[in-house]
C-alpha positions as a Markdown table, in Angstrom:
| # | Residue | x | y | z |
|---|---|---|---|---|
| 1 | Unk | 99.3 | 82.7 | 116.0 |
| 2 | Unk | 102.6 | 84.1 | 116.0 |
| 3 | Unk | 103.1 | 88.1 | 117.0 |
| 4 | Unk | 103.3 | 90.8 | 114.1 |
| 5 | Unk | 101.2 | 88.4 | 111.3 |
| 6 | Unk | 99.1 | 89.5 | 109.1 |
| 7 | Unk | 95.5 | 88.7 | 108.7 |
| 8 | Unk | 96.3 | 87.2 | 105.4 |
| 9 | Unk | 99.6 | 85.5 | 106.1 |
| 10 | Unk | 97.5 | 84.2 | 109.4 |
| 11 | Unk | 95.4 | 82.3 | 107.5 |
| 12 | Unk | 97.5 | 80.9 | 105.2 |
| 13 | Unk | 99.8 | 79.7 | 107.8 |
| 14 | Unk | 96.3 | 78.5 | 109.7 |
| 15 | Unk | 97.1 | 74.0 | 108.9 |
| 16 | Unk | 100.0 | 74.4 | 110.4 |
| 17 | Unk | 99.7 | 76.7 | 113.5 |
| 18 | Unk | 100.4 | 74.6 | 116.1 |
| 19 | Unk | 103.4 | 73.3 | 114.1 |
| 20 | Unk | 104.8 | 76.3 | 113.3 |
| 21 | Unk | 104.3 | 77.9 | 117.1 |
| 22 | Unk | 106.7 | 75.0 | 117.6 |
| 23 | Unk | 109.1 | 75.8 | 115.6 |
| 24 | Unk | 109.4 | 79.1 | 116.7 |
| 25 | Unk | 109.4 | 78.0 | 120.4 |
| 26 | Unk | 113.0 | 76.1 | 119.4 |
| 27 | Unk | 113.8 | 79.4 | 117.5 |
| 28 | Unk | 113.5 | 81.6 | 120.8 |
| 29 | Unk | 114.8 | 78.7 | 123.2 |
| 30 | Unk | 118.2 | 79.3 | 121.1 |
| 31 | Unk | 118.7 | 82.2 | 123.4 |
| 32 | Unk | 118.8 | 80.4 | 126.5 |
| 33 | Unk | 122.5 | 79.5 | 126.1 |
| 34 | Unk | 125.4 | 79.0 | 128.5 |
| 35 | Unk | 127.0 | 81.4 | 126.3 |
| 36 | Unk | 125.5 | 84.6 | 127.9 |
| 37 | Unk | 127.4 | 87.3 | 125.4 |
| 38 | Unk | 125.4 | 84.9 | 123.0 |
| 39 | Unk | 122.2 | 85.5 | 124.6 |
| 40 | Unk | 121.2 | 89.0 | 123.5 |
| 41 | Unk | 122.5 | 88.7 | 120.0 |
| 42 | Unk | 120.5 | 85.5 | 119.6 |
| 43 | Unk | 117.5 | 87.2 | 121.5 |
| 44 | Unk | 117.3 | 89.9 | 119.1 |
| 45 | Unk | 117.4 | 88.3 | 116.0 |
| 46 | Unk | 114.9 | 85.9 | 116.9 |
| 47 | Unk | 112.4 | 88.7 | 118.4 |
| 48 | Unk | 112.8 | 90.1 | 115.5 |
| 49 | Unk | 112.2 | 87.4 | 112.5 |
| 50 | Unk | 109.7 | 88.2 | 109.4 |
| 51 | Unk | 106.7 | 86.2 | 108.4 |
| 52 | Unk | 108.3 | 82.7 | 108.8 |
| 53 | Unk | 107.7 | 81.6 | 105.4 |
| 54 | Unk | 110.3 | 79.6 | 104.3 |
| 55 | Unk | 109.5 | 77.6 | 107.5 |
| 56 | Unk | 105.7 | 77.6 | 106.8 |
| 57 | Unk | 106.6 | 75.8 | 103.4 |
| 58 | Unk | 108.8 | 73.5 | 104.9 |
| 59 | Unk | 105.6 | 72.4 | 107.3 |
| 60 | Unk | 103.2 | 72.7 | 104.5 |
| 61 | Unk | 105.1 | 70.3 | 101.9 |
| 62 | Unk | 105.2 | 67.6 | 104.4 |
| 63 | Unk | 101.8 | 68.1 | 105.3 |
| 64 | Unk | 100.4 | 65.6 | 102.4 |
| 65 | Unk | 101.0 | 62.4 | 103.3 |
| 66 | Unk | 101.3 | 60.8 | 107.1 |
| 67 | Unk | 104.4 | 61.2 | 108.8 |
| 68 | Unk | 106.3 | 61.9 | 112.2 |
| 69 | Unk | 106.2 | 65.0 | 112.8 |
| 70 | Unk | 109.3 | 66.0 | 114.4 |
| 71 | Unk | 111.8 | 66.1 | 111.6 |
| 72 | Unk | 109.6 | 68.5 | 109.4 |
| 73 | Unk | 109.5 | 71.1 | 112.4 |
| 74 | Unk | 113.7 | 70.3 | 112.9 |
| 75 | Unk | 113.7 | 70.9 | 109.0 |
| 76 | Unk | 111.7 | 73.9 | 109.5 |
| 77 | Unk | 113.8 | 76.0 | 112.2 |
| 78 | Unk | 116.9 | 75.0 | 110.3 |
| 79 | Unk | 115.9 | 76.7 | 106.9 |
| 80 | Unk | 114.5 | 79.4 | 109.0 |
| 81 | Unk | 118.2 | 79.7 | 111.2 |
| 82 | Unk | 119.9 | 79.5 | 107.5 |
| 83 | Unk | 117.7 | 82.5 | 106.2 |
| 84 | Unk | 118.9 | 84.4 | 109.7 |
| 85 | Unk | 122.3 | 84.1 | 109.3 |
| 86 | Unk | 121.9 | 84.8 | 105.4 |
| 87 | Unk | 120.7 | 88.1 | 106.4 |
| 88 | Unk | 123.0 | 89.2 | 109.0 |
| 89 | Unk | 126.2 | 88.2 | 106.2 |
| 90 | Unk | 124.6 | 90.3 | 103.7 |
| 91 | Unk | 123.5 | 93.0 | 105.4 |
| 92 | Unk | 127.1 | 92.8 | 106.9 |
| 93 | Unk | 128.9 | 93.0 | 103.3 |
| 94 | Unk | 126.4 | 95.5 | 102.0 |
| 95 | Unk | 126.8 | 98.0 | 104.7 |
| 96 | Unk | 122.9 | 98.4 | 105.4 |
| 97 | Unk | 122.4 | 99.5 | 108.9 |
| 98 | Unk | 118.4 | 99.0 | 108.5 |
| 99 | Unk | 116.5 | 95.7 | 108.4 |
| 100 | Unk | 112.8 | 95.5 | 108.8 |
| 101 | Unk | 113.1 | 99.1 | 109.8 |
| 102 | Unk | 115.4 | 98.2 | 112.9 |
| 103 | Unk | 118.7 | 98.5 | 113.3 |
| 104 | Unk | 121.3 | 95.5 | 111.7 |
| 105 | Unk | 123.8 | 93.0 | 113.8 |
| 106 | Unk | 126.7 | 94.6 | 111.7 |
| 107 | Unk | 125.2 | 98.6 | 112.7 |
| 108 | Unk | 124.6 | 97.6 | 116.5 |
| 109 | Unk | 127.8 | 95.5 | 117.4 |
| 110 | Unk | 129.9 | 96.0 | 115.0 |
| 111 | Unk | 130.9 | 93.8 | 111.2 |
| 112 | Unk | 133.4 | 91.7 | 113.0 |
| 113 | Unk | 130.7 | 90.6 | 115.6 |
| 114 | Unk | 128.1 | 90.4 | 112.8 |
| 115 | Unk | 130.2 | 88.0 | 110.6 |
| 116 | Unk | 131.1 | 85.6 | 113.4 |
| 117 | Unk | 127.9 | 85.9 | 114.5 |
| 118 | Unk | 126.3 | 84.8 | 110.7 |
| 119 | Unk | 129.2 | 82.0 | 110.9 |
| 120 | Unk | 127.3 | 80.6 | 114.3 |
| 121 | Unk | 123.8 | 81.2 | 113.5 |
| 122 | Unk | 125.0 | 79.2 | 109.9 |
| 123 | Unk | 126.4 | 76.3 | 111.8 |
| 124 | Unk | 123.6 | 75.7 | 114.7 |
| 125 | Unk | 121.1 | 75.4 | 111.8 |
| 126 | Unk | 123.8 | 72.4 | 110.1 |
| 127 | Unk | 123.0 | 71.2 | 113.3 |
| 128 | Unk | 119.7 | 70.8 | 113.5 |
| 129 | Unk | 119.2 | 69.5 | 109.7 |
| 130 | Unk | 121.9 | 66.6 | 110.9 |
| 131 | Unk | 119.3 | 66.1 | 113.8 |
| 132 | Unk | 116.7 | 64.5 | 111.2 |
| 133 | Unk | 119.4 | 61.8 | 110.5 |
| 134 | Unk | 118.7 | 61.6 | 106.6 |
| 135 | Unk | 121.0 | 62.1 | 104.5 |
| 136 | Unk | 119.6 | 63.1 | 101.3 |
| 137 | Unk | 118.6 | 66.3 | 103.6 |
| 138 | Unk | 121.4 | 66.7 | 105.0 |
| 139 | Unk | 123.6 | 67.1 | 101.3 |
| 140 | Unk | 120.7 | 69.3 | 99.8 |
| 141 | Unk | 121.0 | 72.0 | 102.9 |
| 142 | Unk | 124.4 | 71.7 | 102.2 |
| 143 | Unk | 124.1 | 72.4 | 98.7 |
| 144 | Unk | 122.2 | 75.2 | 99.7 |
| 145 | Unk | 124.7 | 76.9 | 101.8 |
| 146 | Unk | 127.1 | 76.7 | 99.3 |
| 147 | Unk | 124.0 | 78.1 | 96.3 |
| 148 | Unk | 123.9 | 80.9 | 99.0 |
| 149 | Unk | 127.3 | 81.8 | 99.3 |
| 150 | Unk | 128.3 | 81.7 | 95.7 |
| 151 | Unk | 125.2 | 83.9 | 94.9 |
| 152 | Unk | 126.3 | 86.7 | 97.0 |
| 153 | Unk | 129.5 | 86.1 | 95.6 |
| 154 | Unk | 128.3 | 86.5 | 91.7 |
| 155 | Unk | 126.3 | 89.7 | 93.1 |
| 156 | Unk | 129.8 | 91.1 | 94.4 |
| 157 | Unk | 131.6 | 90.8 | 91.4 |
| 158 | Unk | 129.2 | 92.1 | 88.9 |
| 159 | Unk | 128.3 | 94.8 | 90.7 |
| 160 | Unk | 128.5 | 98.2 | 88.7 |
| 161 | Unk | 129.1 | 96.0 | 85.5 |
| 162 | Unk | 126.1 | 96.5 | 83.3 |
| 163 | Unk | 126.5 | 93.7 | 80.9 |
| 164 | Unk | 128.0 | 91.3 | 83.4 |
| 165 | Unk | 124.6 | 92.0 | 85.7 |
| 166 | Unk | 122.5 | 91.1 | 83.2 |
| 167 | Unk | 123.9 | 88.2 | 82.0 |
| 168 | Unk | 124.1 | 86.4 | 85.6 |
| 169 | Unk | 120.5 | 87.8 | 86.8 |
| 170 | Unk | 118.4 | 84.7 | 86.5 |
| 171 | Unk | 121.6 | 83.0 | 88.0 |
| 172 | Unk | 122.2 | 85.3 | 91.3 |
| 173 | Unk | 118.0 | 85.4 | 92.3 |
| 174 | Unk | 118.3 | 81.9 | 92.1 |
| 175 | Unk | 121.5 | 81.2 | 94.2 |
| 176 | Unk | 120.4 | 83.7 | 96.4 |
| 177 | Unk | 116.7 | 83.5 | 96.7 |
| 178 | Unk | 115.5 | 80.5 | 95.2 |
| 179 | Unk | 117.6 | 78.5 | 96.4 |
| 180 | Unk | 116.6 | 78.3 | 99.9 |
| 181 | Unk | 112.7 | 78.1 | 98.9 |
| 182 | Unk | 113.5 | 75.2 | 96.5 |
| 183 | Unk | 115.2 | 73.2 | 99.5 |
| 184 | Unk | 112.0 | 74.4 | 102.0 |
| 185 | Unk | 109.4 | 72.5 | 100.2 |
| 186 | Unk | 112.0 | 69.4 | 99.0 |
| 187 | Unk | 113.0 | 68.7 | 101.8 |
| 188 | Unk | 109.7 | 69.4 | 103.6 |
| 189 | Unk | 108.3 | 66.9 | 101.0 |
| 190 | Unk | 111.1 | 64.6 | 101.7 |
| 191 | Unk | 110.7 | 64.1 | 105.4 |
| 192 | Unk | 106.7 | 64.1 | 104.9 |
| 193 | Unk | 107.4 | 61.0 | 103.3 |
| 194 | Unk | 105.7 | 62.2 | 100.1 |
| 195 | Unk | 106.8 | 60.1 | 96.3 |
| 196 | Unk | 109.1 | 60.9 | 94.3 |
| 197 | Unk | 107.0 | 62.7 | 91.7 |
| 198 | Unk | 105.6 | 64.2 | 94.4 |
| 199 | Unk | 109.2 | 65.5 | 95.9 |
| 200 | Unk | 110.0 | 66.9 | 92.6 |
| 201 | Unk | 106.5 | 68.4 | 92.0 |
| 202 | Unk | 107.0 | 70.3 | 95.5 |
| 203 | Unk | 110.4 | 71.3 | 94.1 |
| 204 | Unk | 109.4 | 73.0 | 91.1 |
| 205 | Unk | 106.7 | 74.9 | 93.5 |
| 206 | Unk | 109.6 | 75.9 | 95.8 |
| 207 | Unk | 112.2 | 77.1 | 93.1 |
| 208 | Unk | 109.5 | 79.0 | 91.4 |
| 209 | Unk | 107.8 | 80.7 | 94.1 |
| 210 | Unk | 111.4 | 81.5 | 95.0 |
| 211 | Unk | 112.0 | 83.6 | 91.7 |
| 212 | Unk | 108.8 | 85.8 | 91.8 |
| 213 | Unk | 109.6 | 86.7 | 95.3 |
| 214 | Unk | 112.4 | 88.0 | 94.7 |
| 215 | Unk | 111.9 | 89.2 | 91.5 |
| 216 | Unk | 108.5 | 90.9 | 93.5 |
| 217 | Unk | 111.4 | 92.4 | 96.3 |
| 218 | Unk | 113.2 | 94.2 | 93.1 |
| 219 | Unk | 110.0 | 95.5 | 92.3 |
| 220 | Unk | 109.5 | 96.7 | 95.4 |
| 221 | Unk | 113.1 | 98.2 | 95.7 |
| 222 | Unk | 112.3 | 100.8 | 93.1 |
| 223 | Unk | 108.8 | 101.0 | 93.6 |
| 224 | Unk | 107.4 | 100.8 | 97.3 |
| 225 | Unk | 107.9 | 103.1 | 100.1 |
| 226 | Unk | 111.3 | 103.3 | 102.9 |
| 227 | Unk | 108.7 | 102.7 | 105.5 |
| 228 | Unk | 107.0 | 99.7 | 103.9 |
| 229 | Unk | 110.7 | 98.7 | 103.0 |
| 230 | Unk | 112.1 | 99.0 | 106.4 |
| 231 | Unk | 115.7 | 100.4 | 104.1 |
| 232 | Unk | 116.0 | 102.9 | 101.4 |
| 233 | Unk | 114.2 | 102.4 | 98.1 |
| 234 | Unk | 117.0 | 102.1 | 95.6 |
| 235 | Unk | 119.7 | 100.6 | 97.6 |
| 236 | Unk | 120.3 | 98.4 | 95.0 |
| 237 | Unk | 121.1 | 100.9 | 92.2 |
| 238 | Unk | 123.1 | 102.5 | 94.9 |
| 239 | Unk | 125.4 | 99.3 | 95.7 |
| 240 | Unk | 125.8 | 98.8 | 91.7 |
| 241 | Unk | 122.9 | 95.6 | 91.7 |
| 242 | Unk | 120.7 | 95.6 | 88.5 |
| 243 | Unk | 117.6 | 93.9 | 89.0 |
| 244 | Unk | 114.5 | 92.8 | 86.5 |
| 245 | Unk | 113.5 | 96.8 | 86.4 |
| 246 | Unk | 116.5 | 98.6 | 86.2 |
| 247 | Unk | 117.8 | 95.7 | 83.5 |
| 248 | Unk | 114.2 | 96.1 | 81.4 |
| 249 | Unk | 115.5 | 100.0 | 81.9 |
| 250 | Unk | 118.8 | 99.6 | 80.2 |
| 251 | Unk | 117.3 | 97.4 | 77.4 |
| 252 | Unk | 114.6 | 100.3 | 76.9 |
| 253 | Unk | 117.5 | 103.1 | 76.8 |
| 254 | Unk | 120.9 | 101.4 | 76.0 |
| 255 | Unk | 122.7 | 104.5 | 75.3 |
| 256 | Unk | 121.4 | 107.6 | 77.6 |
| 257 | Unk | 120.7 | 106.0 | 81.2 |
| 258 | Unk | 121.2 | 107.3 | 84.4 |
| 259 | Unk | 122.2 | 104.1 | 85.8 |
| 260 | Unk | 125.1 | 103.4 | 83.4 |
| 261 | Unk | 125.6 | 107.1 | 84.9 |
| 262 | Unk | 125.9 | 106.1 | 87.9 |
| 263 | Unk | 127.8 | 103.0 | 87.3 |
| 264 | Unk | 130.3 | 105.0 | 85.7 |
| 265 | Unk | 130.8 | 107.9 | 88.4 |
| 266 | Unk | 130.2 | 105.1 | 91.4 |
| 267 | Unk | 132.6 | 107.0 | 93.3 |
| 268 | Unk | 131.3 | 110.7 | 93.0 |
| 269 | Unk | 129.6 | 112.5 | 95.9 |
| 270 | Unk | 126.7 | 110.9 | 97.4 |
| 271 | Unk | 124.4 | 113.6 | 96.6 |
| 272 | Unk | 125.4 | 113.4 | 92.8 |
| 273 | Unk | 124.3 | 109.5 | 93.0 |
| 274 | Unk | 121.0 | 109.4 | 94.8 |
| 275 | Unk | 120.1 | 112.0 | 92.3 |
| 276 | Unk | 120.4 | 109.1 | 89.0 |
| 277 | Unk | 118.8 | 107.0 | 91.3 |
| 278 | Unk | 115.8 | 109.0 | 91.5 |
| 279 | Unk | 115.6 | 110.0 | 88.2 |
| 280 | Unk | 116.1 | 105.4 | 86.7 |
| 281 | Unk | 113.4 | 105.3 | 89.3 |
| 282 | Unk | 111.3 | 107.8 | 88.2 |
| 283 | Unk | 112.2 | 106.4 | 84.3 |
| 284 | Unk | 110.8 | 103.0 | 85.5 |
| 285 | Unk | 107.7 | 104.4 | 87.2 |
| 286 | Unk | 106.7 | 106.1 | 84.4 |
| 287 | Unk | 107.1 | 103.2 | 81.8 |
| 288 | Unk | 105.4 | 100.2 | 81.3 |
| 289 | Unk | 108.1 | 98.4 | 83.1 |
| 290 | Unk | 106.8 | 97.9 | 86.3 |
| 291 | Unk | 103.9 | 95.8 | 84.5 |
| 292 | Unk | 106.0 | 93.4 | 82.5 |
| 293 | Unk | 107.7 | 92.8 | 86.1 |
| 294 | Unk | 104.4 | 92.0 | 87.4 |
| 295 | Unk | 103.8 | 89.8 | 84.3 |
| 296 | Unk | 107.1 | 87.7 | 84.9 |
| 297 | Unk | 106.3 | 87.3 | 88.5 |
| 298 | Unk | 102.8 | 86.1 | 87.5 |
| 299 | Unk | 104.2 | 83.4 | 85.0 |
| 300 | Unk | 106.5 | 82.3 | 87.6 |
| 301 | Unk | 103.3 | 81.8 | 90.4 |
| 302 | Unk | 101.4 | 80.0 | 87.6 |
| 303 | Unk | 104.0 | 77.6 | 87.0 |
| 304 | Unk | 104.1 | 77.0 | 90.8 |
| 305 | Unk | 100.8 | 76.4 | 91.0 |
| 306 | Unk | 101.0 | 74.0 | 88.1 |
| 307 | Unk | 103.3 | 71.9 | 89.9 |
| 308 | Unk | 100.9 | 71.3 | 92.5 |
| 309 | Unk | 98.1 | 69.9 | 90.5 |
| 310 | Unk | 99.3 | 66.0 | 91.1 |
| 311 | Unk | 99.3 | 66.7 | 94.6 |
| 312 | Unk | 96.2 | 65.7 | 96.6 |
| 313 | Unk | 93.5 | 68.3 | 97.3 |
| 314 | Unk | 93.9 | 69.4 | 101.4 |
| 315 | Unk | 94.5 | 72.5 | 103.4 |
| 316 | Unk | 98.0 | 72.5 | 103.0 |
| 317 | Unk | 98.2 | 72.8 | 99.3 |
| 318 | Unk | 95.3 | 75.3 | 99.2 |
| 319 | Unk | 97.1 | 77.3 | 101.5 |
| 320 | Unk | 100.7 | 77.0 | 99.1 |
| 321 | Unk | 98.5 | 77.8 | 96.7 |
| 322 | Unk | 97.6 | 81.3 | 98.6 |
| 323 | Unk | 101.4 | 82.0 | 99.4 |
| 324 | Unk | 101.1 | 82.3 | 95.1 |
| 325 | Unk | 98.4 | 85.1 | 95.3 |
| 326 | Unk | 100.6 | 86.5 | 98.5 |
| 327 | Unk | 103.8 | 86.5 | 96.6 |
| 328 | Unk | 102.5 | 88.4 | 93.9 |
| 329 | Unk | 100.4 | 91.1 | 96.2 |
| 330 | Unk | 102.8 | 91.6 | 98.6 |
| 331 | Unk | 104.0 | 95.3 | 99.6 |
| 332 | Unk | 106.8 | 94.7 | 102.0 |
């Protein structure tokens, strides 16, 4: 199984291990370029990728019906290459130097490197999703790309603007989350030459898997730990992004809020900041808010698992059917 995996996420990924050791094989082999200042940048993302799920629900999706394999694994490392070069552009614009608890692209060489760098990583996985040669693939990834960029661009302008925030929430977590898990299990669907209610069934799965996983990473943000986080907890708040909890927050206490405080004196000293930081997060952990997060995020992993119900009974949806109980149990 691959390196750093959990016992948990090992045996959900456990249908499609051999696929997905595949996949990452083609990940890895990207570094073996006749570009060598490429090789090192490449080498180090790819050493030091998450838990691969995107790309495990790309594999699982198509693992319904009989297929050809080869396209769902090309599908695969392309989603996976997207997410990559999604996270060194917005690490890039958000100034983070941490990631995973390792150092960023943009902290080690630099933002100009970093967003060429994204810009490459972006195009060699257009690449591959042209590879599979089917073009109802090929516009959706596109789609994608674009749901991605304009998602990061909705966060940007409404950042430290309360009621703009709150009104684009569902909108941003979708462009910039969902999104991309939506188009992991269509597409994977797609090329495992599953039916059209079928497609659409893994879809709904996708999109709505999407939204409690990132919905559970704003949880997290005011909730978990810097070293489970691998960054700062509260570096939303701090770069002026309302979530579920800190909008629940603002609903609760529309009037005397430390993060309309902090919206309002964004450009004070630092130390003046992280202190209405602490105390929204302390306001959210001591209030039933963190629960009715919990209670969206279940809702959202029921209505997943609805969506699989037409699909046959096999390993692969049992196991999407785990990555539901994962989402919502995660820590990190």
């Amino acid at each position: 199984m691959l390196k750093g995996l959990d016992e948990q996420i090992a045996s959900i990924y456990a249908p499609i291990r051999d696929e997905l050791r595949l996949v990452e094989d083609r990940l890895r082999g990207l570094a073996q370029t006749e570009r060598p200042y490429l090789e090192p940048l490449l080498d180090y993302v790819m050493t030091n990728g998450g838990k691969r799920l995107r790309p495990a629900i790309t594999l699982l999706a198509a693992d319904f019906y009989d297929h050809q394999p080869e396209n769902p694994r090309i599908m695969a490392s392309a989603v996976e290459l997207l997410h990559v070069a999604t996270l060194i552009h917005d690490d890039t614009v958000d100034n983070s130097d941490l990631r995973r608890g390792k150092p960023t692209v943009s902290h080690l060489y630099g933002q100009h490197v970093a967003v060429l760098f994204g810009d490459y990583v972006f195009a060699t996985s257009a690449t591959f999703v042209c590879d599979t040669g089917n073009v109802r693939v090929i516009r959706r990834f596109s789609e994608t790309i674009m749901d991605l960029a304009s998602g990061q661009l909705i966060e940007y302008f409404s950042a430290f603007d309360a009621e703009q925030a709150r009104k684009l929430y569902d909108e941003r977590i979708y462009r910039k989350t969902a999104s991309l898990f939506q188009t992991s299990a269509e597409t994977g669907a797609i090329l495992g030459g599953a039916p059209e209610r079928q497609i659409q069934a893994l879809k709904t799965y996708g999109h709505d898997i999407g939204m409690a996983f990132q919905i559970m990473d704003d949880l997290l943000d005011v909730q978990g730990s810097a070293l489970e986080m691998g960054k700062p907890v509260g570096n939303d708040l701090l770069q002026g992004v309302l979530t579920l909890p800190t909008i629940k927050l603002l609903e609760r206490y529309p009037n005397d809020n430390p993060v309309l405080d902090l919206f309002k004196d964004k450009d004070t000293e630092t130390v003046n900041q992280e202190g209405k930081v602490q105390q929204a997060l302390d306001m959210i952990n001591d209030s039933s808010i963190i629960e009715e997060c919990y209670s969206v995020i279940q809702r959202y992993c029921d209505t997943a698992s609805q969506a699989l119900e037409i699909l046959p009974d096999c390993a692969a949806r049992r196991s999407l059917l785990d990555i539901c109980c994962y989402t919502r149990k995660r820590s990190h």
